[in-house]
C-alpha positions as CSV (number, residue, x, y, z in Angstrom):
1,X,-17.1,-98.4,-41.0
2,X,-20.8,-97.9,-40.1
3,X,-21.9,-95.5,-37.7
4,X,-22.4,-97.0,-34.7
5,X,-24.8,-94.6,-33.7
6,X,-27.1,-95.4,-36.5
7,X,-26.8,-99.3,-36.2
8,X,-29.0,-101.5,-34.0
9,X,-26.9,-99.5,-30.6
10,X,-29.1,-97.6,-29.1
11,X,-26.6,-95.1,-27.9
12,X,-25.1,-92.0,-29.4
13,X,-22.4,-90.5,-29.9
14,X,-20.8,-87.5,-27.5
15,X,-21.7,-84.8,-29.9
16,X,-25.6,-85.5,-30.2
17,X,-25.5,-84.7,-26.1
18,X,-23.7,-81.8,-27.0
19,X,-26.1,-80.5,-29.3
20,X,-29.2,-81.5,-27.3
21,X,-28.0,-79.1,-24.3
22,X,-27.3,-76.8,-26.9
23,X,-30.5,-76.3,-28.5
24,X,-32.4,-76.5,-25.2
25,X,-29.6,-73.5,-23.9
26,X,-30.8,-71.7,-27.2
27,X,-34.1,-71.7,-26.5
28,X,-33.8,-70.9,-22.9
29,X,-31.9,-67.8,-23.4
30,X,-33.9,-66.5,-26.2
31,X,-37.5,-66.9,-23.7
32,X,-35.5,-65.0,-21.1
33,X,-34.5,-61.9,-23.5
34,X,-37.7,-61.8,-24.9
35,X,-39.5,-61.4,-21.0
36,X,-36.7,-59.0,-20.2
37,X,-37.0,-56.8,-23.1
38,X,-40.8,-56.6,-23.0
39,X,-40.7,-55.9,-19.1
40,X,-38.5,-52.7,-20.7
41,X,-40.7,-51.9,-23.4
42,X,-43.6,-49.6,-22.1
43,X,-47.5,-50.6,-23.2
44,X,-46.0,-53.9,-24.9
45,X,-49.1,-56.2,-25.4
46,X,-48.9,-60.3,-25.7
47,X,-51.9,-60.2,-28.1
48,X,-51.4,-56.7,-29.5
49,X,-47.7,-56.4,-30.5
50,X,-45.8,-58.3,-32.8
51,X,-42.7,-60.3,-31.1
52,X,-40.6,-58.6,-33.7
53,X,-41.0,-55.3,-32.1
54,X,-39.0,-56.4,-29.3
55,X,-36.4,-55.9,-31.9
56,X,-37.7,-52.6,-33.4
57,X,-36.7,-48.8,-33.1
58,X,-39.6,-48.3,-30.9
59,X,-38.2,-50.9,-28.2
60,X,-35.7,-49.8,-25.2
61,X,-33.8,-53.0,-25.7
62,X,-33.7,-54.0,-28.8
63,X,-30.3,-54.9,-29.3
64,X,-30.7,-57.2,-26.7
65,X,-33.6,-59.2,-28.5
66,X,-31.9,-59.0,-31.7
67,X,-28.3,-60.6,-30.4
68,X,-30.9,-63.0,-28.6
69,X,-32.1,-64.2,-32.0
70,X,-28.7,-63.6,-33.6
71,X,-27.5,-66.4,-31.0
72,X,-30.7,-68.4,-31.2
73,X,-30.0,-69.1,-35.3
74,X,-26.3,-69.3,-34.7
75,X,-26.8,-72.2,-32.3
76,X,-29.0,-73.8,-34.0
77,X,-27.2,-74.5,-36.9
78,X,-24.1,-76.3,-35.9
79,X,-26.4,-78.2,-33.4
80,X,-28.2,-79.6,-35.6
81,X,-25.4,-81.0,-37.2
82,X,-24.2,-82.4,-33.8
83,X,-27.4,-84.2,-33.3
84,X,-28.0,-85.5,-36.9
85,X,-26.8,-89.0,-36.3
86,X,-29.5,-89.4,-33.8
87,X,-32.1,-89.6,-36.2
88,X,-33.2,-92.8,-38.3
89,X,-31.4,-93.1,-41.1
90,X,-35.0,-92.7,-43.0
91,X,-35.1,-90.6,-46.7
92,X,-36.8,-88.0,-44.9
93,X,-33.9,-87.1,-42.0
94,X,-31.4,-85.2,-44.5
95,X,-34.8,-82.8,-45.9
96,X,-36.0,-82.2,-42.4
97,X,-32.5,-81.1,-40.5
98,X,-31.4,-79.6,-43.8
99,X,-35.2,-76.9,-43.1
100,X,-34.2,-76.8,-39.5
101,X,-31.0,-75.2,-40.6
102,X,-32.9,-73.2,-43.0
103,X,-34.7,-71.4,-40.2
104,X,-32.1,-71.1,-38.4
105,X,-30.6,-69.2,-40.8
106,X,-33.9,-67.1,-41.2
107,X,-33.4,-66.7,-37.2
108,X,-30.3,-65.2,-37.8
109,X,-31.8,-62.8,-40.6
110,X,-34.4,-61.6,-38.2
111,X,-32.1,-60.5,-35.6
112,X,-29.5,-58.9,-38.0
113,X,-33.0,-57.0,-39.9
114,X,-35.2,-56.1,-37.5
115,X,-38.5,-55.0,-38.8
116,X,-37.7,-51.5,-38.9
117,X,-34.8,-52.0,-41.1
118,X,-35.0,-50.4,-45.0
119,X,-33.1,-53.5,-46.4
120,X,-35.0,-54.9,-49.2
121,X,-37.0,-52.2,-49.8
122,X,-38.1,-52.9,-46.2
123,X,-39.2,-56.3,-46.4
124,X,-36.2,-58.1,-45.4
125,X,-37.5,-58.7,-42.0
126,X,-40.7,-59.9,-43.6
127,X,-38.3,-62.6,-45.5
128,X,-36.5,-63.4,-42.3
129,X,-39.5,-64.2,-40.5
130,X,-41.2,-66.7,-43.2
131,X,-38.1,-68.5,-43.7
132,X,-37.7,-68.8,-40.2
133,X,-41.2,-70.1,-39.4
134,X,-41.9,-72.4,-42.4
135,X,-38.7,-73.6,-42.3
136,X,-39.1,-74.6,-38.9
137,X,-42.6,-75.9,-38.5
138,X,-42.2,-77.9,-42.3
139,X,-39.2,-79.2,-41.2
140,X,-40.3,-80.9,-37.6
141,X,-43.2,-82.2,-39.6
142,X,-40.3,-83.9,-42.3
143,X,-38.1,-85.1,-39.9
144,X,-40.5,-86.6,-37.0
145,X,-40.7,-89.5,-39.5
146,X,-37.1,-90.3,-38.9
147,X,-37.8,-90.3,-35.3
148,X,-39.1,-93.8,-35.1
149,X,-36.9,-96.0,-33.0
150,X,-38.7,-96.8,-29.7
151,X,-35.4,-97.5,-27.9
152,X,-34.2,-94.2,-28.4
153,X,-37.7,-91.6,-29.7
154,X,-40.5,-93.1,-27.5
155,X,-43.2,-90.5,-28.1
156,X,-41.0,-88.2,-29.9
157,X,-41.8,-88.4,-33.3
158,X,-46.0,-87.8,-32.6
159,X,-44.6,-85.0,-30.9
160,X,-42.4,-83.4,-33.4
161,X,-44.7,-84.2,-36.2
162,X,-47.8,-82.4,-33.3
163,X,-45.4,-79.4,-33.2
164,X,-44.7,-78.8,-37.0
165,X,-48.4,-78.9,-37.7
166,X,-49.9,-76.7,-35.2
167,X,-46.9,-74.2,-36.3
168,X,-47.6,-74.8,-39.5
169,X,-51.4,-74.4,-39.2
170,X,-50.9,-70.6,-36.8
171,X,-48.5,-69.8,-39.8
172,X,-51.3,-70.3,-42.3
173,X,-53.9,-68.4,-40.6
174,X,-51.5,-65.5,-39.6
175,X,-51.1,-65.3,-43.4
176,X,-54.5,-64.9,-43.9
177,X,-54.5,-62.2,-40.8
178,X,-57.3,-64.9,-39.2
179,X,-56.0,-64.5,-35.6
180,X,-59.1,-66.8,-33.8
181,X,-59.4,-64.0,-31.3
182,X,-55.7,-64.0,-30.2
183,X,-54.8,-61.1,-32.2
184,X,-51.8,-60.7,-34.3
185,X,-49.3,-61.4,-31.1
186,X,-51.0,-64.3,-29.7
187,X,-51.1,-65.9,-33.3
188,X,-47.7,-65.0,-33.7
189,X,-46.8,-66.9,-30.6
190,X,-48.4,-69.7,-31.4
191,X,-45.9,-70.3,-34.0
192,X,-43.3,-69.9,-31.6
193,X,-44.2,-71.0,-28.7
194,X,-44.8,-74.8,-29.7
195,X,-41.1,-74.6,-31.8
196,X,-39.2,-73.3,-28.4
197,X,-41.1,-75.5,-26.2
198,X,-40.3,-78.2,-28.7
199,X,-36.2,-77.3,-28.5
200,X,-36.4,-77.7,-24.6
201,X,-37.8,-80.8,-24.4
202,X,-36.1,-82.8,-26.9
203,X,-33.1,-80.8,-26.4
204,X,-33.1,-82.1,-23.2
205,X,-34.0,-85.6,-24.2
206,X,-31.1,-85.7,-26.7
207,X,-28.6,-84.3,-24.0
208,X,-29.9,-87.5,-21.6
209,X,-29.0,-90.2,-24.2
210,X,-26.7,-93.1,-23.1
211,X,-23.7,-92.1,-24.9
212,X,-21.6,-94.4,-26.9
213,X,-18.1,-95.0,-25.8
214,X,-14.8,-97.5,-27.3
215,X,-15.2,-99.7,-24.7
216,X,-19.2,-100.3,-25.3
217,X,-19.1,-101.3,-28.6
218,X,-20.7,-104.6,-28.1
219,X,-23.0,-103.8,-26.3
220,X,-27.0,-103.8,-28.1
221,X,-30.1,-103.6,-26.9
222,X,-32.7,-107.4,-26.5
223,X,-36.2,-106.4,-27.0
């Protein structure tokens, strides 16, 4: 039987509201450990200081960013799985969730290695933290294109495909140590900032959905 989910109905199923409040939650309590552990973490600069070294032996609390990233991966990947009916059914959906897992899986890395850790000869973090970020910002770029159902995306899919490439672009130029005056912090938060904004927003759209039920089958959309 086809998904209903993926037919003509605009509405979704239970579980893509689930995982919409989900990933918004994620990113909500990830922004909240990171301004509690850098209020604790004396002479911590936005532009100067990496965000990994919330997570680092110099920081009061890092065990509390590190869980917070721990978590952030960790919800992330079943939730992506909740929501992936939502998307278009479009050759590019599978690729794009299948990256957003990917990073979430880096997310989980960076938390469990924080930068200060000797695992991989010490670059383990480093590997964490690429996976994480190209992951992420490649795979909103891949997937906005199965985000193309006015009924249901609106302005999402510009949006998404907005978000991967400016992520993309601060990952590039952080690469190359080209800061544009925001210093290695700001640049790094560039790259996350647009990503966690990004889970708020259309993890909250997603939550919002009409949701399919039995008794609605019939029920479709006249344009």
């Amino acid at each position: 039987m086809a998904d209903k989910a993926e037919g003509p109905n605009p509405l979704v199923h239970r579980a893509v509201r689930t995982g919409g409040v989900l990933i918004a939650a994620a990113s909500v309590q990830f922004i909240v450990a990171m301004v509690l552990v850098q209020s604790r973490y004396a002479g911590y600069s936005l532009t100067g200081n990496y965000i990994s070294d919330l997570g680092g032996a110099h920081s009061p609390w890092a065990l509390v960013f590190d869980a917070s990233a721990i978590a952030l991966g960790a919800i992330v990947l079943p939730s992506v799985l909740l929501v992936w009916s939502a998307f278009d059914p479009h050759p590019t959906r599978a690729p794009g969730l299948l990256l957003l897992m990917i990073a979430g899986a880096g997310t989980i890395a960076v938390g469990v290695f924080p930068e200060t850790t000797h695992a991989l000869n010490g670059n383990a973090h480093h590997y964490a933290t690429v996976i994480a970020f190209v992951g992420a910002s490649v795979g909103f770029i891949v997937v906005s294109f199965a985000m193309r159902r006015p009924d249901r995306w609106r302005f999402s899919g510009p949006y998404t495909l907005a978000t991967g490439a400016v992520s993309l672009a601060a990952v590039v130029l952080y690469s190359f140590s080209e800061y544009l005056g925001l210093g290695p912090g700001g640049m790094e938060r560039l790259i996350v900032a647009p990503i966690l904004l990004w889970m708020i927003v259309e993890g909250v759209h997603l939550g919002l959905l009409h949701r399919f039920a039995p008794g609605l089958q019939g029920l479709t959309t006249s344009t």
